[in-house]
VEXMI-83610 format. One record per residue (C-alpha): residue number from 1; residue in one letter; x, y negated, z; chain. Coordinates in Angstrom, 3 decimals, m for minus. Layout:
{node NUM,'A',{X,Y,Z},'A'} ...
END
This chain:
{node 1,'X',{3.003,m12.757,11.097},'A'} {node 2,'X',{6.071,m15.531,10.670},'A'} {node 3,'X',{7.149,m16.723,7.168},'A'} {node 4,'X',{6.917,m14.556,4.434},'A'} {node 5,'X',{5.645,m16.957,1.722},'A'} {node 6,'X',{9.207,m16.909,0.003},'A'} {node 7,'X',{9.484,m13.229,m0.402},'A'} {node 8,'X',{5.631,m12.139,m0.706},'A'} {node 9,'X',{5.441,m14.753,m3.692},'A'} {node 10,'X',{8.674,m13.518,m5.070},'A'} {node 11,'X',{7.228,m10.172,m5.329},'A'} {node 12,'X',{4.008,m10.836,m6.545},'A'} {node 13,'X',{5.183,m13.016,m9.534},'A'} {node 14,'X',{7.559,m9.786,m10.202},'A'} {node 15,'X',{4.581,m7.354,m10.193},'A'} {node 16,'X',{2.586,m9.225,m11.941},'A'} {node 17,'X',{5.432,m10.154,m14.915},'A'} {node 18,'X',{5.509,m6.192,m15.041},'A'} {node 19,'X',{1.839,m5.739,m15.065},'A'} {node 20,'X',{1.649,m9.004,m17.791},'A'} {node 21,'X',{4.360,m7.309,m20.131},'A'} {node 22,'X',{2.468,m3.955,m20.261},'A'} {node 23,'X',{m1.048,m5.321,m21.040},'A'} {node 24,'X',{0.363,m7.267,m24.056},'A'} {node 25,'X',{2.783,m4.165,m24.968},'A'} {node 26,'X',{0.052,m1.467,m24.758},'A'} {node 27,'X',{m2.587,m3.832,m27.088},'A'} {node 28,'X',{0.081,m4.563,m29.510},'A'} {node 29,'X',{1.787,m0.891,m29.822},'A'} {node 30,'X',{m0.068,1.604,m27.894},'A'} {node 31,'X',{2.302,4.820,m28.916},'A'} {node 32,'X',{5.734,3.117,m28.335},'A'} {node 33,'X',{4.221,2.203,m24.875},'A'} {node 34,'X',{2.830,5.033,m23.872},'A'} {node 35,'X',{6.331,6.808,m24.840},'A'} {node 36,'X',{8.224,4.536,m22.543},'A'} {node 37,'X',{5.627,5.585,m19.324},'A'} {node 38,'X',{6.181,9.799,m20.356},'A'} {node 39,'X',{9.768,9.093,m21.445},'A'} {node 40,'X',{11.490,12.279,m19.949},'A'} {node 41,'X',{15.027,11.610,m18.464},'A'} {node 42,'X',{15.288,15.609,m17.533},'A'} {node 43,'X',{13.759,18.402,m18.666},'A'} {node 44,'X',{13.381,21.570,m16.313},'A'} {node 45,'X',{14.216,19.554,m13.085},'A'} {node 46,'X',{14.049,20.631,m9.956},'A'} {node 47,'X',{11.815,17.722,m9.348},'A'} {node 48,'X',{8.890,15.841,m11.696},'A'} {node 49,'X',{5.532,16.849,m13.501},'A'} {node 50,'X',{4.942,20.378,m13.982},'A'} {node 51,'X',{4.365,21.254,m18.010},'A'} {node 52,'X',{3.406,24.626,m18.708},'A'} {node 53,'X',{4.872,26.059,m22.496},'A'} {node 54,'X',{4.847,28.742,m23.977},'A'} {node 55,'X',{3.759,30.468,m20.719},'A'} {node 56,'X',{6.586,28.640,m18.719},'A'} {node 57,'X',{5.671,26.432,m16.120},'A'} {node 58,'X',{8.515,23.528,m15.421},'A'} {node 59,'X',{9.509,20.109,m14.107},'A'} {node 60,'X',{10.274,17.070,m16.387},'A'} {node 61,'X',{11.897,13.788,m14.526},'A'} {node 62,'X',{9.922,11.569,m16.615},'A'} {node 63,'X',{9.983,7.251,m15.795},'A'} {node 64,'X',{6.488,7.742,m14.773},'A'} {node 65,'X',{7.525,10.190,m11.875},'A'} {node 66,'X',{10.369,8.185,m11.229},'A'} {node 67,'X',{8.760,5.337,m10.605},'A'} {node 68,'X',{5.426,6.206,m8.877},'A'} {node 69,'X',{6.648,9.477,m7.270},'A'} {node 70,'X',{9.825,8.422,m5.848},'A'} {node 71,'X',{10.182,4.294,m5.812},'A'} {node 72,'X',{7.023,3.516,m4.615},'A'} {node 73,'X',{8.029,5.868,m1.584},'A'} {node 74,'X',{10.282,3.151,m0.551},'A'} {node 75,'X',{7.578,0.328,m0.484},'A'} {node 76,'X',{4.876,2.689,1.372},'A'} {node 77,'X',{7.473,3.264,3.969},'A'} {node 78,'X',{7.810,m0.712,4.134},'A'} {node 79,'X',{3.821,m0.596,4.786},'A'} {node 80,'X',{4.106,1.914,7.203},'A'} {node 81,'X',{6.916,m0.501,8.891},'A'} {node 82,'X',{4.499,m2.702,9.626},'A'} {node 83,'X',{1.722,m0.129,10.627},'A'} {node 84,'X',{3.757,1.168,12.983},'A'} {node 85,'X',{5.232,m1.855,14.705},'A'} {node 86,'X',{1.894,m3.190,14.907},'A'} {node 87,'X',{0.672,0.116,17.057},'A'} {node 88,'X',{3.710,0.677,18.877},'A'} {node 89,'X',{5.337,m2.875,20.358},'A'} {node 90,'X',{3.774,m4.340,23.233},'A'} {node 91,'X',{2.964,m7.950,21.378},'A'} {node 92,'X',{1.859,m5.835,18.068},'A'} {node 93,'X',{m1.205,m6.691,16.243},'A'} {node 94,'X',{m2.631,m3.105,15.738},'A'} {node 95,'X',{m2.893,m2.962,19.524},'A'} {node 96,'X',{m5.464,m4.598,21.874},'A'} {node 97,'X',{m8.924,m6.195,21.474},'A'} {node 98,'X',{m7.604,m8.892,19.042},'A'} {node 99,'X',{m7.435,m6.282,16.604},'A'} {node 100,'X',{m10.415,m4.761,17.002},'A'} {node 101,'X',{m12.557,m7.204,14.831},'A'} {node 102,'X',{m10.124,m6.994,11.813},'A'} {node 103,'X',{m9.775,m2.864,11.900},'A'} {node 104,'X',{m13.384,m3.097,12.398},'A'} {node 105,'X',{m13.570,m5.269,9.379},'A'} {node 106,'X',{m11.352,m3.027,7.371},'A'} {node 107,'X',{m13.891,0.031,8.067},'A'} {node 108,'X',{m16.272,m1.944,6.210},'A'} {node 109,'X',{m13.738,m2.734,3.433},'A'} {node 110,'X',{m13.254,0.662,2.807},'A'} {node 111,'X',{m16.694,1.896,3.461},'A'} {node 112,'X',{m18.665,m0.802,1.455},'A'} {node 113,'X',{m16.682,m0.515,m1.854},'A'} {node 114,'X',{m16.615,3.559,m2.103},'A'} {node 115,'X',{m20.790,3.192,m1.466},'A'} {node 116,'X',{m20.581,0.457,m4.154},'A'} {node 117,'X',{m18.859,2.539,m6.389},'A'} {node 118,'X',{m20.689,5.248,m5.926},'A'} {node 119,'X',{m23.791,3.660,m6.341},'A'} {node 120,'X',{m23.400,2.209,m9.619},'A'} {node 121,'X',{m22.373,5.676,m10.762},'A'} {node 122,'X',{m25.383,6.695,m9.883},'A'} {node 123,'X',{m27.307,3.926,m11.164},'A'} {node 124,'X',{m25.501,4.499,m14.798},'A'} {node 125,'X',{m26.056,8.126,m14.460},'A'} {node 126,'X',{m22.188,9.871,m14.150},'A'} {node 127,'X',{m21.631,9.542,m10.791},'A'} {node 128,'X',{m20.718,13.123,m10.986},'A'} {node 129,'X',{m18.257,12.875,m13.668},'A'} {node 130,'X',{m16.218,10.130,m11.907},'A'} {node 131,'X',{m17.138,10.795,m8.494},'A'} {node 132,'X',{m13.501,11.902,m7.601},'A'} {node 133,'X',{m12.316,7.762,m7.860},'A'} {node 134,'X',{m14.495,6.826,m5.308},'A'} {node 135,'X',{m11.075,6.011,m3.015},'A'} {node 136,'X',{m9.634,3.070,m5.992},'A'} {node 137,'X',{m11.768,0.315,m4.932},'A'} {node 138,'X',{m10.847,0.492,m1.116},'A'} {node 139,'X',{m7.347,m0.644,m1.492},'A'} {node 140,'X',{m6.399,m4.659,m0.797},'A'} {node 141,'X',{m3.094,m5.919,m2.483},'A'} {node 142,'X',{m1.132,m7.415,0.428},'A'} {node 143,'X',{0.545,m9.870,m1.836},'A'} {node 144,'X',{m2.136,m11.099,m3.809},'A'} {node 145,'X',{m4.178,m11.549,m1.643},'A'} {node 146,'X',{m2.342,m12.871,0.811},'A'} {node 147,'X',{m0.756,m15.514,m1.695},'A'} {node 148,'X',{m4.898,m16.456,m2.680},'A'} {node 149,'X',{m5.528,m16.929,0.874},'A'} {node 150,'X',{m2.929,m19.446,1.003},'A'} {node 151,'X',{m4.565,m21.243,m1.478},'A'} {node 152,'X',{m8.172,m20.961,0.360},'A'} {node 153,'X',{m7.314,m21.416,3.670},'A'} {node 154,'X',{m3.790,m23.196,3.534},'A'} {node 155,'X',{m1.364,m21.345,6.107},'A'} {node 156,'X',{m2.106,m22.629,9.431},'A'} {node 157,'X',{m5.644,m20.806,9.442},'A'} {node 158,'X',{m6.968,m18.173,11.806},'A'} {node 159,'X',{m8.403,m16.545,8.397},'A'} {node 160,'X',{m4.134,m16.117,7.377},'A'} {node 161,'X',{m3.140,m13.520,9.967},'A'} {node 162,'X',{m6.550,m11.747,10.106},'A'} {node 163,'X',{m6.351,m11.301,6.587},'A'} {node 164,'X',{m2.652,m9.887,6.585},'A'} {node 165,'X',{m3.735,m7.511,9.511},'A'} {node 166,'X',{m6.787,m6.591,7.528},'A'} {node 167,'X',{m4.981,m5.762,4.592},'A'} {node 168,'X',{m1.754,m3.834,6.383},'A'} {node 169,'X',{m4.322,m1.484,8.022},'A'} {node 170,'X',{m6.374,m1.025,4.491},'A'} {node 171,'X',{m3.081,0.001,3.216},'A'} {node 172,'X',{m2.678,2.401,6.506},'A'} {node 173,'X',{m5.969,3.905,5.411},'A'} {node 174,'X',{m4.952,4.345,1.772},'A'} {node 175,'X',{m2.521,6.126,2.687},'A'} {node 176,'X',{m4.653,8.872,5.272},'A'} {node 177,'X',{m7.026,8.890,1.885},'A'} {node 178,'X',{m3.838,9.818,m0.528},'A'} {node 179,'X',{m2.917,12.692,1.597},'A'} {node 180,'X',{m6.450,14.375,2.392},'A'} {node 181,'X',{m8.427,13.367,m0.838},'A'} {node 182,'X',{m5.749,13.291,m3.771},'A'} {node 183,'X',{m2.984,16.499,m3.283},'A'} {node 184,'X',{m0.935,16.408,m6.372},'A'} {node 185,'X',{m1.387,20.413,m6.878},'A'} {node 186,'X',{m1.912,23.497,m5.051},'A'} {node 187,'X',{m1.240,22.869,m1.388},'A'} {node 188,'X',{0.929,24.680,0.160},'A'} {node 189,'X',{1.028,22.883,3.690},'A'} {node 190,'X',{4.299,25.256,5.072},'A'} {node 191,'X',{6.588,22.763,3.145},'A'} {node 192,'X',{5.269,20.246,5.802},'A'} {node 193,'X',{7.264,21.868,8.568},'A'} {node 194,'X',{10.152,20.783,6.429},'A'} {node 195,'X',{9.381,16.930,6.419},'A'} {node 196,'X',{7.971,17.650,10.445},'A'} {node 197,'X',{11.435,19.150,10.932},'A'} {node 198,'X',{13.774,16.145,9.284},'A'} {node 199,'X',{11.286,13.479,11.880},'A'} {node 200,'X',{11.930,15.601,14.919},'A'} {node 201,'X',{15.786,16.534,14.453},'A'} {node 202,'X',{16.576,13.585,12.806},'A'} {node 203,'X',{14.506,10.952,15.916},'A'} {node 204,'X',{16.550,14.313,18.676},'A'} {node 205,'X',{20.076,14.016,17.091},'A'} {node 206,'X',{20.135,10.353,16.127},'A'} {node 207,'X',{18.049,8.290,18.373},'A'} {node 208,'X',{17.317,10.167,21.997},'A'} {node 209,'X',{20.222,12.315,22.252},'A'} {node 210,'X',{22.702,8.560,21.968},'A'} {node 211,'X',{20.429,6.419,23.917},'A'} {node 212,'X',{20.262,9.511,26.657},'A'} {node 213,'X',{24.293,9.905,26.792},'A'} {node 214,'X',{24.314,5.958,27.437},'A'} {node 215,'X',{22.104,6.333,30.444},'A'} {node 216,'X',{22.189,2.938,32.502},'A'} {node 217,'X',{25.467,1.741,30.449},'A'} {node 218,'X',{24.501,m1.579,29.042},'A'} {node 219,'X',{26.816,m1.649,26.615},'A'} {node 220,'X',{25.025,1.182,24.965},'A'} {node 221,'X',{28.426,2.857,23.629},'A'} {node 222,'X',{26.749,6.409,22.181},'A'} {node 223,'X',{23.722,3.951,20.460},'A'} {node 224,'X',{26.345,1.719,19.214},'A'} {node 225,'X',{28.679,4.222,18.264},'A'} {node 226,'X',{26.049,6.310,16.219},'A'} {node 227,'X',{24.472,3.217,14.429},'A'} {node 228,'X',{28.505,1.947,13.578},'A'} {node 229,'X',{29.844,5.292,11.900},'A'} {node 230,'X',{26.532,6.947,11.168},'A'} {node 231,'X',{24.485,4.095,9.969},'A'} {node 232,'X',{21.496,4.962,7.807},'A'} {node 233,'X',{22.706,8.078,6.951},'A'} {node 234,'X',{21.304,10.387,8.845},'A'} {node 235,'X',{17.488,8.765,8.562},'A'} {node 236,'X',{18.638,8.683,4.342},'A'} {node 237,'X',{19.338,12.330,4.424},'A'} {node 238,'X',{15.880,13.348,6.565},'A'} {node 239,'X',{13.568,10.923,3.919},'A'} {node 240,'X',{15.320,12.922,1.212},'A'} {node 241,'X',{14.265,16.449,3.224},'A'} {node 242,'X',{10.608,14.748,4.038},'A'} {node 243,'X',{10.141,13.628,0.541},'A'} {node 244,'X',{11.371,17.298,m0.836},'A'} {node 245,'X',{8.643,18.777,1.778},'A'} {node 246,'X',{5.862,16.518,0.915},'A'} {node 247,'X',{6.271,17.222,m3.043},'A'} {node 248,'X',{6.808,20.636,m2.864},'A'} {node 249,'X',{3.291,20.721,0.008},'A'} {node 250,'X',{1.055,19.293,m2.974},'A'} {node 251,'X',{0.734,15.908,m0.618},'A'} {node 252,'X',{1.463,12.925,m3.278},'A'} {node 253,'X',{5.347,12.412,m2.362},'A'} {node 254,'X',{5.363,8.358,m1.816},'A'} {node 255,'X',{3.927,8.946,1.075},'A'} {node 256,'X',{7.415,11.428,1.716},'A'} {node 257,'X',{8.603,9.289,4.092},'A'} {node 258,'X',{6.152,7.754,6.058},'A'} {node 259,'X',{7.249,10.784,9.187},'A'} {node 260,'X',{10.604,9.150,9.405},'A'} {node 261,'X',{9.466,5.804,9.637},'A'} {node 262,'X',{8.795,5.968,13.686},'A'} {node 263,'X',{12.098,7.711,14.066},'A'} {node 264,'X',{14.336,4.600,13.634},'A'} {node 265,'X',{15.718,2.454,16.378},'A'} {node 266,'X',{12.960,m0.855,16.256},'A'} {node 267,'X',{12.879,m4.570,17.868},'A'} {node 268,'X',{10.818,m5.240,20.653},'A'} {node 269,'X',{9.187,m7.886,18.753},'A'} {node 270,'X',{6.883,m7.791,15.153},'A'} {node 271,'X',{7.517,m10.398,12.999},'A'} {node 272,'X',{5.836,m9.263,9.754},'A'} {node 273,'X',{6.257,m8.443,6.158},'A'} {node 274,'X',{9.879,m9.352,5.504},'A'} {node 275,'X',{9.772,m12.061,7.872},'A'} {node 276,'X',{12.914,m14.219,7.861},'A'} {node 277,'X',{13.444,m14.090,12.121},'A'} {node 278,'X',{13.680,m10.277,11.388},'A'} {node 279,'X',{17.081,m10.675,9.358},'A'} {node 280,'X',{18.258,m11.603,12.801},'A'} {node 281,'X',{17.422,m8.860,14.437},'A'} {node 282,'X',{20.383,m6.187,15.122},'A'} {node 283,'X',{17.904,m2.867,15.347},'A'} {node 284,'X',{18.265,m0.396,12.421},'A'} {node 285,'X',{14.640,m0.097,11.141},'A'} {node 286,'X',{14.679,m4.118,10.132},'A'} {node 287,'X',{18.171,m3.893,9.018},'A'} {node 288,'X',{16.889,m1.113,6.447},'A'} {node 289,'X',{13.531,m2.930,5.441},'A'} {node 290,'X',{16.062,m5.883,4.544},'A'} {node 291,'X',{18.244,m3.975,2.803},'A'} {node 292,'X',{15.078,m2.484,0.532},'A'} {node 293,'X',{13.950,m6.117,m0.302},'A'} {node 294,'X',{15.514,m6.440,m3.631},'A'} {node 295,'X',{15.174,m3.244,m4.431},'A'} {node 296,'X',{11.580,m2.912,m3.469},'A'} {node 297,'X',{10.742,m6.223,m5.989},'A'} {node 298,'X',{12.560,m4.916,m8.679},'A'} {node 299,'X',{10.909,m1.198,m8.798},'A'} {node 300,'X',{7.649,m3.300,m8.476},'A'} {node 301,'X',{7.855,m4.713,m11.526},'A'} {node 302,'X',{8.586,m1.956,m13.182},'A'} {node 303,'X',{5.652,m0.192,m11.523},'A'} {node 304,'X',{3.478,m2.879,m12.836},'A'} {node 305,'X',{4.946,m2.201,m16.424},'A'} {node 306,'X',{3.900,1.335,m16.141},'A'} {node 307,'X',{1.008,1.667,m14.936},'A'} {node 308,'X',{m1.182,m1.685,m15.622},'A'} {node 309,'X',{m0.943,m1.176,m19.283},'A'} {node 310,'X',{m4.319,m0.231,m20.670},'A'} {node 311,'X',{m5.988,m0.739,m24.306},'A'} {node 312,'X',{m8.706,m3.617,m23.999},'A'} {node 313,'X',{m10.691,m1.469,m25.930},'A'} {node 314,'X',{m10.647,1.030,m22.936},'A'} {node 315,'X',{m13.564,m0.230,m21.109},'A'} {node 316,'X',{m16.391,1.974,m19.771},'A'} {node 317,'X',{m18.583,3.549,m16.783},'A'} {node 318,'X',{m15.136,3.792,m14.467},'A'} {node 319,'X',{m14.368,m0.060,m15.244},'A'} {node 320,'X',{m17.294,m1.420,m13.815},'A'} {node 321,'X',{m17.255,1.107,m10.817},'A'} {node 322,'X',{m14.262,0.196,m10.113},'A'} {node 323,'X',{m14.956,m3.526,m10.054},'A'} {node 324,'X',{m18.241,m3.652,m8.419},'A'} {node 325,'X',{m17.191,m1.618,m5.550},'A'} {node 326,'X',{m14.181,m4.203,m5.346},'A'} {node 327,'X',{m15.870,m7.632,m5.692},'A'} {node 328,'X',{m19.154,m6.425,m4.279},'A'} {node 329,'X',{m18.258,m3.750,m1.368},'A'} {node 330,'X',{m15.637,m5.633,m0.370},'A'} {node 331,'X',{m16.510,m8.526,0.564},'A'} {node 332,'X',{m19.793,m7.355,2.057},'A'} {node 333,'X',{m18.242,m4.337,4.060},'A'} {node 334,'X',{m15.865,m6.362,5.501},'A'} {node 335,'X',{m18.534,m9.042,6.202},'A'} {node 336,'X',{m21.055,m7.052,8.092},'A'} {node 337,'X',{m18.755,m5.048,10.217},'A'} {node 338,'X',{m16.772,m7.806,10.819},'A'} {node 339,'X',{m19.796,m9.641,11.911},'A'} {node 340,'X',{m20.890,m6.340,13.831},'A'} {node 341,'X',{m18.039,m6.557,15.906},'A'} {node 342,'X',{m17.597,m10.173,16.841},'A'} {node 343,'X',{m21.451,m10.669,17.235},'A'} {node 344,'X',{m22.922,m7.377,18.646},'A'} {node 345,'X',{m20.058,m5.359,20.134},'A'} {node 346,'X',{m18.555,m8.855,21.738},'A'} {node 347,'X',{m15.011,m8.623,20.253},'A'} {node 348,'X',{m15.415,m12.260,18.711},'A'} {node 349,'X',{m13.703,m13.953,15.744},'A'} {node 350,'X',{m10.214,m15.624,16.077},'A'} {node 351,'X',{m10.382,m18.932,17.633},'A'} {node 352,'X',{m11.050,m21.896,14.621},'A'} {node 353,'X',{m12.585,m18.908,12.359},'A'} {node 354,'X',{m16.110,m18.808,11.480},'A'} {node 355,'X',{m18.656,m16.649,9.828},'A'} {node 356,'X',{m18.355,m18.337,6.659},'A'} {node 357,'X',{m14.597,m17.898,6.854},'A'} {node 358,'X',{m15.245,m13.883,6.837},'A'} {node 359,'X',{m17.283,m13.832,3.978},'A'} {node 360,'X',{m14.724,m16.175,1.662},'A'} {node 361,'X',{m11.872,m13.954,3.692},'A'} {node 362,'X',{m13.860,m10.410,2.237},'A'} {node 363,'X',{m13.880,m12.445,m0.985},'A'} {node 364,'X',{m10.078,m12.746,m0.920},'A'} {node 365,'X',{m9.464,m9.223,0.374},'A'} {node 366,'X',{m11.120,m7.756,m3.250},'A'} {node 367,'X',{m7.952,m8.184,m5.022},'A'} {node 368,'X',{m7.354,m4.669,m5.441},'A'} {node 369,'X',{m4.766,m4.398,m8.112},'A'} {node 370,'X',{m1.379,m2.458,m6.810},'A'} {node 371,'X',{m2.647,0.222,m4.449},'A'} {node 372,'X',{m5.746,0.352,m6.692},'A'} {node 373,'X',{m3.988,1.295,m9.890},'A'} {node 374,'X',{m1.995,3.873,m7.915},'A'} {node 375,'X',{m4.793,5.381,m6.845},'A'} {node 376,'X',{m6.341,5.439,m10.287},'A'} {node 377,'X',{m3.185,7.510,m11.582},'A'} {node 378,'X',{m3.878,10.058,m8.585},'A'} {node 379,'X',{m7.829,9.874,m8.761},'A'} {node 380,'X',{m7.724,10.636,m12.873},'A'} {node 381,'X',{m5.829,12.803,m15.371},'A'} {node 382,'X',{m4.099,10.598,m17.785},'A'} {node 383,'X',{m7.333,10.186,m20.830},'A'} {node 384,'X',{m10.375,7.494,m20.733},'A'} {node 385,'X',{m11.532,8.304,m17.206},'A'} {node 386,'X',{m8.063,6.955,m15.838},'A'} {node 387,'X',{m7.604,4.101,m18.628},'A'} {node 388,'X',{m11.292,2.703,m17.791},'A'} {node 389,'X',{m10.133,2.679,m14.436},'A'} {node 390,'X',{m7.497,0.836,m14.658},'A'} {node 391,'X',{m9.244,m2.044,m16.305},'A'} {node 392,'X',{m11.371,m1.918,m13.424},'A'} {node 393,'X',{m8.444,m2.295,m10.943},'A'} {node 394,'X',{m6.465,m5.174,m13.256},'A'} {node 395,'X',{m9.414,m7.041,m13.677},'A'} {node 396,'X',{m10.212,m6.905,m9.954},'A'} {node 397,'X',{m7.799,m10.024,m10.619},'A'} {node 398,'X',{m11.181,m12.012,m10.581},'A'} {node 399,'X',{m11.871,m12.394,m7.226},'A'} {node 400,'X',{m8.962,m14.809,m7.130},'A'} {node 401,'X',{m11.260,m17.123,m8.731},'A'} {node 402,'X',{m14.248,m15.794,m7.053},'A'} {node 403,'X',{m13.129,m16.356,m3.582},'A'} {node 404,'X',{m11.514,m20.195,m4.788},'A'} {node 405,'X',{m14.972,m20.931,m5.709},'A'} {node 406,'X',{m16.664,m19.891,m2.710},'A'} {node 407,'X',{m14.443,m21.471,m0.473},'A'} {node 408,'X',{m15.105,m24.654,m2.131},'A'} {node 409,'X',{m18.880,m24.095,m2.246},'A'} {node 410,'X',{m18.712,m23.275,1.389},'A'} {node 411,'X',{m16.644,m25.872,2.424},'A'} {node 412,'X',{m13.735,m23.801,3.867},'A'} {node 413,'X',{m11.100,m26.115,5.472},'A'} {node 414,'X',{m7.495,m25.659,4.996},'A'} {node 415,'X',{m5.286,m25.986,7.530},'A'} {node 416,'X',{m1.264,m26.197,7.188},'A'} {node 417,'X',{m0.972,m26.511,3.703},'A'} 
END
């Protein structure tokens, strides 16, 4: 994990301008806002929400769809980047004992909130009638929490990198959880072989086949030659085909093209979440995550705008669900299997990290916010369930100040600013 304070705080003050914006919009005119998230830009699309009237089912291309459905596709793939770099490169951080306390860790993160949540449902009596968002507290917001760890622990810490690991394999999980638990309609898993058939010709055609016809040439001229005239393209047009599959399979389609991800030419080397060194790097899969940065930002904030604004008056069983199972489960998921794998299986802590640092590092990790409050539009129809939610997930903001205050109780030490 290199530099990637620049661009991670970038984002996050984006996101949360959008998220900002919509609370105040949504309390001060609740119709105008909620007429801006369904705004249709095209009726009877081939793609978008299905309606049904008048005993006609069709599509409507509404902001909501675009955004969620379709531009959020583009920063799970950037997740999955960094998933699959981790597993696949020989230095990556997915691979190895060194990364079996954190993944351990993130078990518990996952595990502890979902119990949580479902606990207090039970306690308040309707854990039936919200069992289904049971999934929303289990997410960690890369950014946020990465940018309130780098308040706790300055950046030179142990705590920094196990963190970002933690967090980049939550979000790896979120996503095996969006495609089993939350289909967006009736399944209809044949469309798969369409997104399964855009990885394998695409990764054949555009990636073995050159690097094959070069043989032992080290000048590479089929590689070089494909990556000069085709570029992108070819990877562009299978994401389009695996996105089309995944919607039309009843899998949510952000996740449309996570399959293509492994198909494009990568470094030998992981830097990290937009890490500077990467711009340097002449392999196509970095040169695309670059090119996605702005982009990426931007649609954030307008994700932030469409989905974080909820009515304050829409607290209720779902909110505090929600929030226990983040500021609760998390941290004490992650806590005891982290400390069941570097105590009793023998896989250790980082060198310079300590017990405590876990604990205040679970603390961090609660910020559930992004990935939470996408879940929450997957987990719930749009009514109170989903709004109550919501509050849950924005207000999950807290552990910011929860994990400040225990790593000044605890005596954390920074390191590296």
């Amino acid at each position: 994990m290199y530099k990637v304070w620049d661009v991670i705080s970038t984002y996050s003050l984006l996101l949360l301008s959008g998220a900002a914006l919509a609370l105040v919009w949504a309390n001060v005119d609740s119709d105008s806002y909620q007429h801006l998230v369904h705004f249709s830009l095209w009726d009877h699309a081939p793609i978008g929400e299905a309606h049904s009237e008048g005993g006609e089912v069709f599509r409507s291309l509404t902001l909501h769809f675009l955004v969620n459905d379709i531009c959020m596709a583009f920063f799970f793939a950037i997740a999955a980047k960094e998933v699959w770099e981790g597993i696949i490169l020989k230095d990556g951080e997915l691979r190895g004992k060194k990364a079996m306390t954190p993944l351990i860790a993130t078990a518990g993160g996952m595990l502890g909130p979902a119990l949580v949540y479902l606990a207090i449902g039970a306690a308040l009596g309707v854990m039936t009638d919200y069992a289904q968002g049971w999934a929303i507290p289990t997410a960690t917001d890369i950014a946020f929490s990465y940018l309130v760890g780098r308040i706790v622990f300055g950046a030179g810490h142990p705590a920094i990198p196990f963190l970002l690991l933690l967090a980049i394999a939550d979000d790896a999980g979120g996503m095996v959880i969006l495609a089993i638990f939350y289909p967006t309609g009736d399944l209809q898993p044949a469309w798969l072989l369409l997104s399964l058939g855009a990885a394998v010709g695409v990764y054949l055609l555009a990636n073995w086949l050159p690097t094959r016809l070069d043989g032992s040439d080290p000048r590479r001229p089929w590689s070089t030659r494909m990556r000069q005239k085709a570029s992108f393209w070819p990877y562009a047009i299978a994401g389009l085909l695996s996105w089309y599959g995944f919607h039309n399979a009843g899998i949510h389609p952000a996740l449309g093209l996570l399959p293509i991800v492994p198909t494009v030419p990568h470094a030998d080397k992981p830097y990290g979440f937009f890490a500077e060194a990467e711009e340097h790097l002449g392999d196509l899969l970095n040169w695309i995550e670059h090119r996605l940065k702005y982009f990426v930002e931007v649609m954030l904030f307008f994700f932030g705008l469409l989905n974080a604004g909820v009515v304050f008056a829409s607290f209720g069983e779902p909110t505090w669900m929600v929030l226990g199972g983040l500021v609760i489960g998390k941290p004490v998921g992650i806590f005891l299997l982290g400390m069941l794998a570097a105590r009793v299986l023998g896989f250790g802590l980082p060198a310079g990290m300590t017990p405590k640092d876990l604990w205040v590092l679970g603390c961090v990790a609660a910020i559930g916010f992004t990935v939470a409050l996408f879940v929450t539009t997957v987990a719930f129809p749009a009514g109170a369930a989903q709004e109550a939610a919501k509050m849950g997930a924005v207000f999950s903001f807290g552990a910011a100040a929860l994990a400040i205050a225990m790593g000044r109780m605890l005596r954390v030490t920074r390191r590296g600013g």
